[in-house]
C-alpha positions in Angstrom: 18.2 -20.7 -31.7 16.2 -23.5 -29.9 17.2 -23.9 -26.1 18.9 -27.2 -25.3 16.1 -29.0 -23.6 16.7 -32.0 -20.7 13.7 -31.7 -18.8 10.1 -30.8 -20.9 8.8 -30.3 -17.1 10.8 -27.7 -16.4 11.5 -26.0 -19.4 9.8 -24.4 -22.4 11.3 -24.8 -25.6 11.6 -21.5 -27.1 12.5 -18.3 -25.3 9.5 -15.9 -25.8 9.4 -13.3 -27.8 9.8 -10.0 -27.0 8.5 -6.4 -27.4 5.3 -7.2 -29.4 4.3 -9.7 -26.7 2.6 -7.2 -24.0 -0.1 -4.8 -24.1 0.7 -1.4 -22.6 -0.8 -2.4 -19.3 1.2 -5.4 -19.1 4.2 -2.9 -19.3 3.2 -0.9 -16.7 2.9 -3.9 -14.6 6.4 -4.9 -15.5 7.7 -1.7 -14.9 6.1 -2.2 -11.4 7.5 -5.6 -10.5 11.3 -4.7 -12.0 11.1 -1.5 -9.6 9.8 -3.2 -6.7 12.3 -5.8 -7.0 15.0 -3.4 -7.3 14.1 -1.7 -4.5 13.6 -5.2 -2.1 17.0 -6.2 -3.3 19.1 -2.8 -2.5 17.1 -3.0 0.8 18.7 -6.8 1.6 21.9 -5.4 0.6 21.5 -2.3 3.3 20.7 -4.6 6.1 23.5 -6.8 5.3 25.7 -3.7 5.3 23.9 -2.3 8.4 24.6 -5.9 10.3 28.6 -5.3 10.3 27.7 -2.2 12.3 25.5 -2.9 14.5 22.3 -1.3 12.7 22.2 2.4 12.2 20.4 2.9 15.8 23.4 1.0 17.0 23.1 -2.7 18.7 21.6 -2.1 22.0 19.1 0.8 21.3 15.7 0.5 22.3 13.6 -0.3 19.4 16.5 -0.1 17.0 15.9 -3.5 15.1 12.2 -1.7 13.7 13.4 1.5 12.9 16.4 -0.1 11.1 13.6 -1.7 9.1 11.3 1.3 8.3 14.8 3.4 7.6 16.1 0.4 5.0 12.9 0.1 3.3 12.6 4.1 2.7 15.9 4.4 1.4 15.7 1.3 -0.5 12.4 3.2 -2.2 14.2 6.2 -2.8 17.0 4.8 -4.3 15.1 3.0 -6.3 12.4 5.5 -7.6 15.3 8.6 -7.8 18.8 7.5 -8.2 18.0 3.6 -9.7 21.0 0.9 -9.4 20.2 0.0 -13.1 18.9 -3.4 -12.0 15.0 -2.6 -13.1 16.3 -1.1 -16.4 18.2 -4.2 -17.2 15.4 -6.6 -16.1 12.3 -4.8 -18.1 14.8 -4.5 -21.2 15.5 -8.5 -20.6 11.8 -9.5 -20.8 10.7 -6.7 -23.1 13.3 -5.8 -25.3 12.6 -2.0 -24.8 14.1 0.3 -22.3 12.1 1.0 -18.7 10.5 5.3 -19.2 8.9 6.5 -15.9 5.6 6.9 -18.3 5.6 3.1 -18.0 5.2 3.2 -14.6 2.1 3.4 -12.5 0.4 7.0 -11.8 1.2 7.5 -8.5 -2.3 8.2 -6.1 -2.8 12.0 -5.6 -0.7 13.6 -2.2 -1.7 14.3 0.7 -1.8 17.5 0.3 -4.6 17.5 -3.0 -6.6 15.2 0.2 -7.0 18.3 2.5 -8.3 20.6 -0.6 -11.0 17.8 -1.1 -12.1 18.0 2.3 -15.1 20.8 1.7 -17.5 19.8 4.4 -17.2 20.7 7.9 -15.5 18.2 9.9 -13.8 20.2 12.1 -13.5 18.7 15.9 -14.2 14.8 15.1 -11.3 13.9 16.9 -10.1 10.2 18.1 -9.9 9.5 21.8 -6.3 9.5 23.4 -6.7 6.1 24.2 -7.0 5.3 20.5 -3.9 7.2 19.7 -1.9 5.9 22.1 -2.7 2.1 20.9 -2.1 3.3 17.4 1.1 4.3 18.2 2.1 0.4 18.6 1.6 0.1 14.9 3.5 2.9 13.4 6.4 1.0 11.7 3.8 -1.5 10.1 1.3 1.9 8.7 4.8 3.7 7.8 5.8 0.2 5.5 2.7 0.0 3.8 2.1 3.7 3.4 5.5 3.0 1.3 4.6 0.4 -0.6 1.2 1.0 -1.4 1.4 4.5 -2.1 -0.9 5.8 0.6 -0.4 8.8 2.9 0.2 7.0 6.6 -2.3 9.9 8.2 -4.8 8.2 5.7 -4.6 5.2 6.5 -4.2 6.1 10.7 -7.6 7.6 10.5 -9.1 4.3 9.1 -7.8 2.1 11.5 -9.0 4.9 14.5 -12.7 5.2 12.5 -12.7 1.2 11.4 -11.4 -0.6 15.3 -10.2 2.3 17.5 -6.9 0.8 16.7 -8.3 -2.7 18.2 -6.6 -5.3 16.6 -9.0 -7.8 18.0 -12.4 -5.9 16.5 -15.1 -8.0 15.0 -17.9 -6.2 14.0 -21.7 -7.2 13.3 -20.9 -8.0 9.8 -17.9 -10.1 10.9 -14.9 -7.7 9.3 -12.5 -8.1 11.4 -8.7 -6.6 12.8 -7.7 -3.1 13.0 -9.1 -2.2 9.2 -12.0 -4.0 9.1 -11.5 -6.2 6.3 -14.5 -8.9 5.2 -13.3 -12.3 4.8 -13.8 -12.0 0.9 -11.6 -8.5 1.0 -8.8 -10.2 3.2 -8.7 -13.3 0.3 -8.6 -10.6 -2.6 -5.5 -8.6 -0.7 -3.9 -12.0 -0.1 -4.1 -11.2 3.6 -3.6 -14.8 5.7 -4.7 -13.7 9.1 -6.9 -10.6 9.5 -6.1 -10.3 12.9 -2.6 -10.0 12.2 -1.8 -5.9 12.5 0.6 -6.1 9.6 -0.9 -8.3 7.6 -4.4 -6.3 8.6 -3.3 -2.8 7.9 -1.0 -4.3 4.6 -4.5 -5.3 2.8 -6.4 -3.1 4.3 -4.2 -0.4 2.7 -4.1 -1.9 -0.5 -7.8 -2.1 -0.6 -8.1 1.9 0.1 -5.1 2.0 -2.8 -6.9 0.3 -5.1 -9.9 2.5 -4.2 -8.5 5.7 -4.8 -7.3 4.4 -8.3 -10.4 3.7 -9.5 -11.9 6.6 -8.4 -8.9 9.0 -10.1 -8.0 9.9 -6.2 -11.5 10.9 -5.3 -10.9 10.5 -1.4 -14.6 10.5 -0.3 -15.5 7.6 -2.9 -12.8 5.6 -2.0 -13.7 5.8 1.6 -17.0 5.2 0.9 -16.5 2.5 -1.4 -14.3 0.8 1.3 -17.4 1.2 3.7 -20.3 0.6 1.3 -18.6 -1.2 -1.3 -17.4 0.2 -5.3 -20.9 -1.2 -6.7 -22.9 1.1 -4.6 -20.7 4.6 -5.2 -21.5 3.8 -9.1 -25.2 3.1 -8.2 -25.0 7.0 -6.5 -22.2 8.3 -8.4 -20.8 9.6 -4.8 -21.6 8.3 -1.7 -24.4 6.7 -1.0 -27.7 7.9 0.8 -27.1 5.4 3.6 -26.3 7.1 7.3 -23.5 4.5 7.9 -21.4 5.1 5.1 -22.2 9.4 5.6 -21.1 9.1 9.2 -18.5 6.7 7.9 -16.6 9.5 5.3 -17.1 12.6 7.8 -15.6 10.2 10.9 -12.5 9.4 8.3 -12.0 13.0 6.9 -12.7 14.7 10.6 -9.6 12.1 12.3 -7.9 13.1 8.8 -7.9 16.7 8.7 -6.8 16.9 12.8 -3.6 15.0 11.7 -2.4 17.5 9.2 
């Protein structure tokens, strides 16, 4: 039945048709968005819970109001990924007219723990400075978020930022990448990042980019992380990474601050 149309600018005539309508990776990215919007909206309904009691730190606690944040957000995952409200189900049924299997969604990037048995070399005593720690340490709710969202183990992406800045969030280099993860201006566009020296909006695209990295190298951590030094286009020139002494000390700097972590 046609839609009752009063404004052609703002309406479409016909609801779309469903099922038949998306490709199998289309799916999966539906699957995605219905989850991820499941998840941000049981985490606005914690906080608005956690508000008529003062957070779960309590009002006056020192730094309460971030770990109230990190704390929503990773149950709000959970809930979402284990125990589901419904609310993704409905939603992908809506648009699809099928019902939302976890096949549909994403493969999630390999653990941690299939990291370490990668590591093969020695990297054993490349260790960051306690000065780079400590300033780290400023940024641990932001790495702990995107870890989260982006699917990326937070000891992962603390050994970039120590290999990339030394956990500066002012760091330009020679080549002009810039902020705590060293993102190029072209990198910062495609990861939607606004200000590279901002941490969180630094280590959120910056983390997506090393995301996106591991997924196209089937979680291959030394060709992501030399593909975020060197570039993708040079690992499939080398198949690995590449004979250049940058990008070598690059993936032995990363896996060395890596493996002292675990």
């Amino acid at each position: 039945m046609p839609l009752k149309i009063s404004n052609n600018a703002k309406h479409i005539k016909d609801s779309f048709k469903v099922g038949k309508t998306f490709t199998p990776e289309e799916k999966t990215k539906l699957a995605k968005a219905a989850k991820d919007f499941e998840s941000l909206l049981t985490s606005m309904m914690l906080k608005s819970m956690n508000k008529t009691t003062g957070g779960m730190f309590g009002e006056n606690s020192y730094g309460g109001d971030i770990l109230d944040s990190v704390f929503e957000n990773e149950i709000a995952s959970n809930i979402s990924k284990k125990k589901s409200l419904g609310i993704a189900d409905v939603l992908f049924k809506k648009i699809t007219g099928e019902k939302l299997t976890l096949d549909m969604l994403p493969k999630t990037i390999s653990p941690s723990a299939n990291y370490a048995r990668q590591i093969k070399s020695d990297v054993s005593g490349i260790t960051p400075s306690t000065s780079a720690r400590t300033r780290l340490a400023n940024y641990e709710g932001f790495i702990n978020n995107a870890a989260q969202k982006f699917g990326v183990d937070k000891n992962l992406i603390k050994s970039i930022i120590l290999t990339e800045s030394a956990a500066n969030e002012k760091a330009v280099s020679k080549a002009n990448a810039k902020g705590l993860m060293q993102l190029m201006d072209g990198t910062a566009a495609d990861m939607n990042v606004k200000n590279s020296f901002d941490p969180e909006d630094n280590i959120n695209g910056g983390t997506k980019y090393i995301s996106k990295m591991l997924q196209q190298y089937d979680g291959n951590l030394e060709k992501a992380l030399a593909a975020y030094n060197a570039g993708p286009g040079n690992v499939d020139k080398y198949n690995g990474i590449p004979p250049f002494k940058e990008t070598q000390n690059y993936v032995s700097r990363v896996l060395g601050y890596y493996k002292s972590m675990e």
